[in-house]
ChimeraX commands (.cxc) that place a marker at each C-alpha (Angstrom):
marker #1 position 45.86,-41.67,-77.72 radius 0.5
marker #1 position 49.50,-41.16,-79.43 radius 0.5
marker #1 position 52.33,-40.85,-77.12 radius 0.5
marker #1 position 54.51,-38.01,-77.70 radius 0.5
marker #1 position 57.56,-37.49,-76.52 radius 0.5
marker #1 position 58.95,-34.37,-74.48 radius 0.5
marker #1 position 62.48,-33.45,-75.67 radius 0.5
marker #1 position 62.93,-30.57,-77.34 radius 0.5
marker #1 position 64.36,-32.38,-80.60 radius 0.5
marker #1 position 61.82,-34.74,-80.38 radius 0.5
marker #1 position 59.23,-31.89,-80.48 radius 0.5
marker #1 position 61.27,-30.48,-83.36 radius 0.5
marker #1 position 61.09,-33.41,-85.11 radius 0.5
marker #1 position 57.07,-34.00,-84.55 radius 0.5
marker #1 position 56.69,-30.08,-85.26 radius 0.5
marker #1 position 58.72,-30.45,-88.59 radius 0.5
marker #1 position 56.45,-33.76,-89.59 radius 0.5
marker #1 position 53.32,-31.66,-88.74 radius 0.5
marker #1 position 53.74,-28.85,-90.54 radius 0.5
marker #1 position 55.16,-30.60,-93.92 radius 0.5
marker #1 position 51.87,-33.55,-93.43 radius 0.5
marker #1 position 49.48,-30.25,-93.30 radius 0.5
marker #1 position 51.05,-28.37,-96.22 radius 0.5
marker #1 position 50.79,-31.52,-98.27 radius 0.5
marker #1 position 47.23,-31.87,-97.73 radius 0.5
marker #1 position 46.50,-27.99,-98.38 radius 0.5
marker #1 position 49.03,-27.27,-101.03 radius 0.5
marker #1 position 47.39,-24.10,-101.96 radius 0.5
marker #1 position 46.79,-23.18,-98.15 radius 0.5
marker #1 position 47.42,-18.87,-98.77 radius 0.5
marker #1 position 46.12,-15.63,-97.20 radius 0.5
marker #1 position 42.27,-15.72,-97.63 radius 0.5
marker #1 position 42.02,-12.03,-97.61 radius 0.5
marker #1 position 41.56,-10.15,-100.95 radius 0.5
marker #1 position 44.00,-7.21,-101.58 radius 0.5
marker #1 position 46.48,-6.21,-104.27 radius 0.5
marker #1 position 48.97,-4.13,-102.52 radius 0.5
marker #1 position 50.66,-4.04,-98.89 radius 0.5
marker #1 position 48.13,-1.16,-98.15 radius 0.5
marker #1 position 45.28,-2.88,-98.91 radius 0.5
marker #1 position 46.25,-6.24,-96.69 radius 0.5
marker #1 position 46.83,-3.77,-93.59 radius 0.5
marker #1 position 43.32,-2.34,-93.92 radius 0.5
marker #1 position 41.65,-5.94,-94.29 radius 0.5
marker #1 position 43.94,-7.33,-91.51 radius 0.5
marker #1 position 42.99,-4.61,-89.14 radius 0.5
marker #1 position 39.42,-5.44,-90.49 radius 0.5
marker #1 position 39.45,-9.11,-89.85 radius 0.5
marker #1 position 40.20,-8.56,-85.76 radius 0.5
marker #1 position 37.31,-10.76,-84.47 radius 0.5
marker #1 position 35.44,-10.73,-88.13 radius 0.5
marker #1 position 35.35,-13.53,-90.45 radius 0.5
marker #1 position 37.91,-13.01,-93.45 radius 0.5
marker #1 position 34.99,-14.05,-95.66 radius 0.5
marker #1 position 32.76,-11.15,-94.48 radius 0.5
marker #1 position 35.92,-8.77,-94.79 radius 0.5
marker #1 position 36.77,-9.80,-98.30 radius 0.5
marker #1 position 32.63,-8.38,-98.82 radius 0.5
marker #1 position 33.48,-4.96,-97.08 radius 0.5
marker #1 position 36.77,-4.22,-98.87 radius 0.5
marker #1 position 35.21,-5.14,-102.45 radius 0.5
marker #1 position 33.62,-1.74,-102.03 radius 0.5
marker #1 position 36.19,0.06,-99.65 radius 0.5
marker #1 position 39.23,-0.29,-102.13 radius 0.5
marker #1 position 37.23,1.32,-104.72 radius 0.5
marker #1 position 36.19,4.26,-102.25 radius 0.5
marker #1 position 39.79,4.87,-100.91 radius 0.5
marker #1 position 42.78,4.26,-103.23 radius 0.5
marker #1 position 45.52,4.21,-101.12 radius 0.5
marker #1 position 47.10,5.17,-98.04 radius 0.5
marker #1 position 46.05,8.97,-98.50 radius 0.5
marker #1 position 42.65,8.52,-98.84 radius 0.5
marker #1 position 42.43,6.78,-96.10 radius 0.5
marker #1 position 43.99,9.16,-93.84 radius 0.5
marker #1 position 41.52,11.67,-94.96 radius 0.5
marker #1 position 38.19,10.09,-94.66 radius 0.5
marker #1 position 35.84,11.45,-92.57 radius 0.5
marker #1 position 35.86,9.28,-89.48 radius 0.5
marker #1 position 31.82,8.68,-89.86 radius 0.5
marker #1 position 31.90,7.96,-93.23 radius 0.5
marker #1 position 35.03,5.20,-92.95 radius 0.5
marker #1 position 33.11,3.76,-89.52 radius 0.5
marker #1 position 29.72,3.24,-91.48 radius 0.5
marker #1 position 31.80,1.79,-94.75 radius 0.5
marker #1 position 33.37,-1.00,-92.07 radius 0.5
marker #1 position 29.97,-1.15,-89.59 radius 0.5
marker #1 position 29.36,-4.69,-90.80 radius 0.5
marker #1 position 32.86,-5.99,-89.55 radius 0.5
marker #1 position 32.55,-4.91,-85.62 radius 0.5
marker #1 position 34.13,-3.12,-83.16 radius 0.5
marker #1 position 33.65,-1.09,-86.41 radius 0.5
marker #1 position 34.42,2.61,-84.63 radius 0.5
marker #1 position 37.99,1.50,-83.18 radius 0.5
marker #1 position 38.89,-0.29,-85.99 radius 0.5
marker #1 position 37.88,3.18,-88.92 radius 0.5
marker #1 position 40.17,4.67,-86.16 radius 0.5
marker #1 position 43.48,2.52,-86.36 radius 0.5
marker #1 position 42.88,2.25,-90.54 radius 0.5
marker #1 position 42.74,5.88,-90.16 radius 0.5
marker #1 position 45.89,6.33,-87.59 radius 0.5
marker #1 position 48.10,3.64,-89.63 radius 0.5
marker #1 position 47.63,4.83,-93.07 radius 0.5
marker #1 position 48.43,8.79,-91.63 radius 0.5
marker #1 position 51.77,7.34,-90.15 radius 0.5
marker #1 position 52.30,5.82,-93.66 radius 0.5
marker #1 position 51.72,9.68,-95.78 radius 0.5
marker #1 position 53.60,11.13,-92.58 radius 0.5
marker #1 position 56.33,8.85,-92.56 radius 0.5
marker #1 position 56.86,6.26,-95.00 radius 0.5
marker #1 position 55.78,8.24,-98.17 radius 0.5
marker #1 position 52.29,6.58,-98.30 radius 0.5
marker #1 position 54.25,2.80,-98.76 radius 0.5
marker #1 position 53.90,-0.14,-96.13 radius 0.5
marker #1 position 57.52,-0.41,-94.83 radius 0.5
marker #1 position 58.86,-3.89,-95.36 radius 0.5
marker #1 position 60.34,-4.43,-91.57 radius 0.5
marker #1 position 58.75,-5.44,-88.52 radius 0.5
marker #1 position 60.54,-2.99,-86.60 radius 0.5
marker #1 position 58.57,0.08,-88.39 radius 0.5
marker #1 position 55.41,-1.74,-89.22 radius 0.5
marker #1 position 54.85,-2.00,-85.38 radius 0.5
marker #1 position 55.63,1.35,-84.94 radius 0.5
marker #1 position 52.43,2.75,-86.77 radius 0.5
marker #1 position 49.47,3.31,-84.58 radius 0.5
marker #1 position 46.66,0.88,-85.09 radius 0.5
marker #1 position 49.39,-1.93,-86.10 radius 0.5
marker #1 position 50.21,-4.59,-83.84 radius 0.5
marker #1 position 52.36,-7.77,-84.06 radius 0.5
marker #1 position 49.63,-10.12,-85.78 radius 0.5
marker #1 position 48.92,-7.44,-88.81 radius 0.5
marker #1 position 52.93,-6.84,-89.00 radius 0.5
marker #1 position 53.77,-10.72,-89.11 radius 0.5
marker #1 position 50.76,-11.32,-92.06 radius 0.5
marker #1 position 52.49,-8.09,-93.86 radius 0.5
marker #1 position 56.05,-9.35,-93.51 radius 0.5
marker #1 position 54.91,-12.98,-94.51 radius 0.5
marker #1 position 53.02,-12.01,-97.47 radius 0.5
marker #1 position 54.93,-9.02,-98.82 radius 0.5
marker #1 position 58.15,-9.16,-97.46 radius 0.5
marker #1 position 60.08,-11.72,-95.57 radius 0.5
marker #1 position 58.50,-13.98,-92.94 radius 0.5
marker #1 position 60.11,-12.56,-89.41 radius 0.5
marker #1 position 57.39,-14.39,-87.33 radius 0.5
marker #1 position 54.63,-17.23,-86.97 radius 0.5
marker #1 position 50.81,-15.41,-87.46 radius 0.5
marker #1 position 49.08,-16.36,-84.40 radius 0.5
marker #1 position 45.47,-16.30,-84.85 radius 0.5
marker #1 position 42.31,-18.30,-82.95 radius 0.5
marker #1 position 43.34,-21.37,-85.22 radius 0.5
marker #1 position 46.92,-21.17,-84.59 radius 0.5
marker #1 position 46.38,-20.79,-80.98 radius 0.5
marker #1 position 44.04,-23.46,-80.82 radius 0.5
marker #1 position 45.74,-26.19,-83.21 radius 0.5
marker #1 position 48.90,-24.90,-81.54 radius 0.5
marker #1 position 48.01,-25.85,-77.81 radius 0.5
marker #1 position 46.10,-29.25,-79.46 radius 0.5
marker #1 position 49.58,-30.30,-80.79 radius 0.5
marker #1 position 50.96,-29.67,-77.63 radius 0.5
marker #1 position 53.45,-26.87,-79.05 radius 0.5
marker #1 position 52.68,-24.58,-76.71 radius 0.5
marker #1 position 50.94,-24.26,-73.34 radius 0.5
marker #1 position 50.03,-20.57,-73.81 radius 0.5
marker #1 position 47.58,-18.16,-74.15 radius 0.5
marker #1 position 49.47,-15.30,-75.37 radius 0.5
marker #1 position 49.19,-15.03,-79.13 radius 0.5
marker #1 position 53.17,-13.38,-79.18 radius 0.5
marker #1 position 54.25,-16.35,-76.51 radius 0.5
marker #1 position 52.66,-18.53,-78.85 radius 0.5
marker #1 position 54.84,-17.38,-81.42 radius 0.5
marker #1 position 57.77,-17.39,-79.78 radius 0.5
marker #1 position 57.32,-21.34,-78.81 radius 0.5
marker #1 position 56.53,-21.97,-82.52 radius 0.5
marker #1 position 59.65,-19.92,-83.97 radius 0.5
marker #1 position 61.37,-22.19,-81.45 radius 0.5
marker #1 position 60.41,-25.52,-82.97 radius 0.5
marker #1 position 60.00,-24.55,-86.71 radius 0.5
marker #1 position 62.70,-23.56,-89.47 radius 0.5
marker #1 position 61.99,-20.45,-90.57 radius 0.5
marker #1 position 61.26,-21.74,-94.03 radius 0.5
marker #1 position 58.00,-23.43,-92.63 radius 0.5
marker #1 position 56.62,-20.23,-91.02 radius 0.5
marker #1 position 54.34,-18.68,-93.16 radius 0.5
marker #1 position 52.46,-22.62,-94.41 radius 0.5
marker #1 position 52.40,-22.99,-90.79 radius 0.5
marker #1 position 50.38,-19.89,-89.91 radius 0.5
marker #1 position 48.42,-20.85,-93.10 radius 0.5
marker #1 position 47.94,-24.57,-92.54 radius 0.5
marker #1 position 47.07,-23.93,-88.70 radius 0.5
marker #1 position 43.65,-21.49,-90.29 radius 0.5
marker #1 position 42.87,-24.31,-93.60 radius 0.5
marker #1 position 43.09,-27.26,-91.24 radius 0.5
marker #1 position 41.26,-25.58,-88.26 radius 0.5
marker #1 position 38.40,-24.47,-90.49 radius 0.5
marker #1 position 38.03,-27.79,-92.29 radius 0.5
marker #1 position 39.04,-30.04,-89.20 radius 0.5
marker #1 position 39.83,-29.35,-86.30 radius 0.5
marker #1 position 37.44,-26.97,-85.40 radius 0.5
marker #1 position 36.62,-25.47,-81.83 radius 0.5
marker #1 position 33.30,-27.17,-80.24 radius 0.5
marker #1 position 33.53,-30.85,-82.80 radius 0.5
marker #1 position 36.66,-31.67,-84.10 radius 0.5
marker #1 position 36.47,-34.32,-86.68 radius 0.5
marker #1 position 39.74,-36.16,-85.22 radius 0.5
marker #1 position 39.05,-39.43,-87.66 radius 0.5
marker #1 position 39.80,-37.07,-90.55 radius 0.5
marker #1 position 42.84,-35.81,-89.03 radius 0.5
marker #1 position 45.95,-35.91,-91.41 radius 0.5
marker #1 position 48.33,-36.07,-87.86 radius 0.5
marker #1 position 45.85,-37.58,-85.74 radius 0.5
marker #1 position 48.61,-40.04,-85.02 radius 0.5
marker #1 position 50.88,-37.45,-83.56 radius 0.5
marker #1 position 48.85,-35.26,-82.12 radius 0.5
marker #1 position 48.24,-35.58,-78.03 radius 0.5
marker #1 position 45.06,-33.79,-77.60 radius 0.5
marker #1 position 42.71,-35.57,-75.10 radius 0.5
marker #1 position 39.44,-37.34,-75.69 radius 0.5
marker #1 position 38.97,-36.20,-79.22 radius 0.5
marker #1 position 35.62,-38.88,-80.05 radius 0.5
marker #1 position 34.07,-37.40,-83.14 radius 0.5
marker #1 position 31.13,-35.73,-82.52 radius 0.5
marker #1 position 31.91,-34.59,-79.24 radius 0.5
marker #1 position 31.66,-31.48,-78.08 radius 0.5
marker #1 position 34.72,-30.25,-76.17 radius 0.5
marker #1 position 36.12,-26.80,-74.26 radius 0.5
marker #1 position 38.04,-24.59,-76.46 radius 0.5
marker link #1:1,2 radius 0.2
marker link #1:2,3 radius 0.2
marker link #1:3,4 radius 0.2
marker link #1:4,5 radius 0.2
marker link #1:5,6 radius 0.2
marker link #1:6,7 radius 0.2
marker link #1:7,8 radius 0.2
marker link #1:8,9 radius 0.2
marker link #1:9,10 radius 0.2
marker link #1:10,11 radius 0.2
marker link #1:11,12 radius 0.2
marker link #1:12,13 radius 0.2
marker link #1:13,14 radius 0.2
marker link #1:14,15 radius 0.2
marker link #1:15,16 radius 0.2
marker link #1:16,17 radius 0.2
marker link #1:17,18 radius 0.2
marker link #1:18,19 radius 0.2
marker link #1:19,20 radius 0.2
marker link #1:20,21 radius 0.2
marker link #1:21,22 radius 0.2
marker link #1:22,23 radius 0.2
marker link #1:23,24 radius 0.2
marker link #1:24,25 radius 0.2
marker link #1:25,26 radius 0.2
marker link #1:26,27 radius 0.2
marker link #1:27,28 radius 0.2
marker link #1:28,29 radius 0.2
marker link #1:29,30 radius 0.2
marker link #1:30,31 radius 0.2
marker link #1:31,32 radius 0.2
marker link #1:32,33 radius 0.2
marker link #1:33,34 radius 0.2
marker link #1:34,35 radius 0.2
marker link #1:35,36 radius 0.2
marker link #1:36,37 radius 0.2
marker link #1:37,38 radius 0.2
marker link #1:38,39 radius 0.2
marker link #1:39,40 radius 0.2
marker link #1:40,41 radius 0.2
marker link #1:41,42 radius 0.2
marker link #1:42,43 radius 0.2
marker link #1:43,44 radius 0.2
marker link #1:44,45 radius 0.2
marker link #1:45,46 radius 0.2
marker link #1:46,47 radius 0.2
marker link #1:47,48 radius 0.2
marker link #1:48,49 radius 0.2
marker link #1:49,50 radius 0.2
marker link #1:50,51 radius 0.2
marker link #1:51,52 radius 0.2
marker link #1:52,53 radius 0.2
marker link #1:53,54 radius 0.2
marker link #1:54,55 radius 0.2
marker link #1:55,56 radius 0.2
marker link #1:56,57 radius 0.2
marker link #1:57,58 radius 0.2
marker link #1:58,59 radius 0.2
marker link #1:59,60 radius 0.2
marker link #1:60,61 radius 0.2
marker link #1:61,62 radius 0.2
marker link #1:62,63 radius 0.2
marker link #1:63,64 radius 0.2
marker link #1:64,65 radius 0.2
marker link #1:65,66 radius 0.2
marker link #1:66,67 radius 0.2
marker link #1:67,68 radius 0.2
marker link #1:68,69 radius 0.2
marker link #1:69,70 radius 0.2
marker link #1:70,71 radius 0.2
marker link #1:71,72 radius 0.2
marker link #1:72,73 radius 0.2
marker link #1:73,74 radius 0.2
marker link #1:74,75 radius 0.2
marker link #1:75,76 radius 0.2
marker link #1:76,77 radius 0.2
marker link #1:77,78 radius 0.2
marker link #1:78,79 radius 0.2
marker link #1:79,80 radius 0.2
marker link #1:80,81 radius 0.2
marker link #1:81,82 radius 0.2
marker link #1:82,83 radius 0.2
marker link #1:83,84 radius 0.2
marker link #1:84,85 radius 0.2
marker link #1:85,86 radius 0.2
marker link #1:86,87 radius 0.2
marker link #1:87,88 radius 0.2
marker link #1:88,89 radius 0.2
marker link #1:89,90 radius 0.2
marker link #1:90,91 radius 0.2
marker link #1:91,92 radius 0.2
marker link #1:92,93 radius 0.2
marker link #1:93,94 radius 0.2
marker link #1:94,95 radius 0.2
marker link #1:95,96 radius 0.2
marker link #1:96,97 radius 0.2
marker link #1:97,98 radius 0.2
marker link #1:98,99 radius 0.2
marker link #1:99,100 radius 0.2
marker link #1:100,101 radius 0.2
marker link #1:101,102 radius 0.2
marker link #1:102,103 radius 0.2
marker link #1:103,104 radius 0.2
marker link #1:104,105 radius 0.2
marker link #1:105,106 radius 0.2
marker link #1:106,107 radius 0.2
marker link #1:107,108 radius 0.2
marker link #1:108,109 radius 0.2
marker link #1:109,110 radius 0.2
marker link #1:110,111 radius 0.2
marker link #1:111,112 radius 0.2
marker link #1:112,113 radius 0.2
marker link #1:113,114 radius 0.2
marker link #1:114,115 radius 0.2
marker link #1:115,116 radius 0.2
marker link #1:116,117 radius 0.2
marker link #1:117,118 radius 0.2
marker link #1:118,119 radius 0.2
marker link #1:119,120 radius 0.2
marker link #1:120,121 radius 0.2
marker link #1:121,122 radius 0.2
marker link #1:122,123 radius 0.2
marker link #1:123,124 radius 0.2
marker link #1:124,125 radius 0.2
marker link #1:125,126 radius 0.2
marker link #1:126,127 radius 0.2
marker link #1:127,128 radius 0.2
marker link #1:128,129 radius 0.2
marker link #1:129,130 radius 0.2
marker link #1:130,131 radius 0.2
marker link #1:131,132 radius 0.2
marker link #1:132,133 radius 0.2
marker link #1:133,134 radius 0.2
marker link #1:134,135 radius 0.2
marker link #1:135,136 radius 0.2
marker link #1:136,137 radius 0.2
marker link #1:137,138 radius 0.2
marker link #1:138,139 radius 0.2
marker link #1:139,140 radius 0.2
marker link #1:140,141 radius 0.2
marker link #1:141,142 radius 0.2
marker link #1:142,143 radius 0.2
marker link #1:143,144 radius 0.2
marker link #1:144,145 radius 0.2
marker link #1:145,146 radius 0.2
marker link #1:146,147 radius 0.2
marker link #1:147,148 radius 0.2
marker link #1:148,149 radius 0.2
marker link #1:149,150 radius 0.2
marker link #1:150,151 radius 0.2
marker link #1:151,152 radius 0.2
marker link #1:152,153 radius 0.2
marker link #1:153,154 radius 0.2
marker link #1:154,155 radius 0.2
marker link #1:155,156 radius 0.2
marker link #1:156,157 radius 0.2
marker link #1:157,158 radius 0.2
marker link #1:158,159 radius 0.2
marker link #1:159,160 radius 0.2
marker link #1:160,161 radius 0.2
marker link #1:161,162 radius 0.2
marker link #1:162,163 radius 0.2
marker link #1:163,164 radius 0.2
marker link #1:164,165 radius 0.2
marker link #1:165,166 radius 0.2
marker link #1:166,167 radius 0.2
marker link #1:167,168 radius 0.2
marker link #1:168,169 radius 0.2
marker link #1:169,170 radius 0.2
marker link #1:170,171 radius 0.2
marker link #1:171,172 radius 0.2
marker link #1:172,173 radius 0.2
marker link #1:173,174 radius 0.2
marker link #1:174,175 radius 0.2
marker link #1:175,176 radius 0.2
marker link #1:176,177 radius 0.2
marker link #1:177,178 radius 0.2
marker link #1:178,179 radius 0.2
marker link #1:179,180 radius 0.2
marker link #1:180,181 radius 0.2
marker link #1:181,182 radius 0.2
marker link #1:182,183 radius 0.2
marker link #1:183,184 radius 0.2
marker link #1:184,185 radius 0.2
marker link #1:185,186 radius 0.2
marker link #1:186,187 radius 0.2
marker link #1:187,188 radius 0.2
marker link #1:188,189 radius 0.2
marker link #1:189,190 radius 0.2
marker link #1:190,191 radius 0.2
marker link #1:191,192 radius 0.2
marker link #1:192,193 radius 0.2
marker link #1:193,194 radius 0.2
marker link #1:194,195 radius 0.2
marker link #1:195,196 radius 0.2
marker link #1:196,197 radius 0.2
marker link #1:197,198 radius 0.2
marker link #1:198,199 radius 0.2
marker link #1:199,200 radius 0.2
marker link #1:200,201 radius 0.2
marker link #1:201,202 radius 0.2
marker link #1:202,203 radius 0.2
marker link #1:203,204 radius 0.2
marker link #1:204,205 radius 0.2
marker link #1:205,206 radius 0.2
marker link #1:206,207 radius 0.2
marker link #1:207,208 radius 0.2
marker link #1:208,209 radius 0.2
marker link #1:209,210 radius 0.2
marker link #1:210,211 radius 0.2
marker link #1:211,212 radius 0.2
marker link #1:212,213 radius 0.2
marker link #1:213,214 radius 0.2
marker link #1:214,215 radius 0.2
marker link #1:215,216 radius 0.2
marker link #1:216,217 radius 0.2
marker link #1:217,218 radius 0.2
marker link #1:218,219 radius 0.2
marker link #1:219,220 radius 0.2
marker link #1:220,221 radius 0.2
marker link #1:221,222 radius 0.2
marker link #1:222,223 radius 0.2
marker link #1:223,224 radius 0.2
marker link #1:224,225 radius 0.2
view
């Protein structure tokens, strides 16, 4: 097992030769979600809350063409936007924050995603994960996105000890330029869907097995999350 070291600029350092390793091997590591405007990413990030991005990219092939834009979506009948997103889960609360966001966006913002993280979390059904993948993709990266790769890979690398997705971003803002950011957040979802997965990581196909200090990684066998 690789011995890593505990100072912060040692960490830095490690964190830095991480991140550029990973975006090497995944060079065109992106957003997997399908949208074509800020509007559209919202809906399919709210969408993708415990839901594949692969079954949300099927739902919103159809949904874009039913609602246009932010408008539309504030006026659809709740039943009719809850059975258009059934297939994604949780599919009731989720019709209802697409519903509340895109409102505050007619109401407020003149039907247009605001490009700040300050009024993106202000808009009901937002929170800090949809507001950092909006920033990072339309905008300017403000933030690490912290999904259940990142916060996986992230504790497996030893980066972070938490289990707070906006801790965990904190103690990754910490170690990271911000230039690295957004192929950090992107690298953590390529590399923990091809790799380093959650029950069998394949550790002998690691790109950073070498600096990497997670525990009794044998391939093959299963481990805690």
């Amino acid at each position: 097992m690789p011995i890593v070291k505990k100072t912060v600029s040692a960490q830095k350092a490690r964190a830095l030769e991480v991140v550029q390793r990973l975006e090497a091997e995944y060079p065109d590591a992106t957003c997997s979600l399908d949208y074509t405007n800020p509007v559209q990413l919202m809906v399919s990030t709210i969408l993708a809350a415990q839901c594949t991005d692969e079954r949300v990219n099927i739902v919103t092939k159809s949904l874009f063409k039913q609602y246009k834009n932010a408008k539309e979506f504030a006026n659809a009948p709740a039943g009719e936007l809850e059975e258009a997103v059934r297939t994604c889960g949780f599919y009731r609360q989720k019709a209802k924050s697409i519903r509340e966001a895109c409102r505050d966006l007619v109401e407020k913002h003149g039907g247009k995603v605001p490009g700040s993280m300050e009024e993106l979390i202000k808009l009901r059904g937002v929170g800090r994960k949809t507001a950092n993948v909006l920033m990072a993709e339309c905008f300017e990266p403000v933030g690490v996105i912290v999904d259940t790769h990142c916060k996986r890979l992230s504790n497996r690398l030893g980066f972070t000890t938490k289990s707070d997705p906006d801790k965990i971003e904190q103690d990754i803002m910490k170690l990271l330029p911000r230039e690295h950011w957004r192929m950090y957040s992107h690298c953590m979802v390529f590399h923990g869907r091809a790799v380093c997965n959650a029950r069998i990581p394949r550790c002998s196909q690691c790109a950073v097995r070498d600096l990497c200090p997670f525990p009794d990684t044998r391939e093959g066998k299963k481990i805690a999350r």
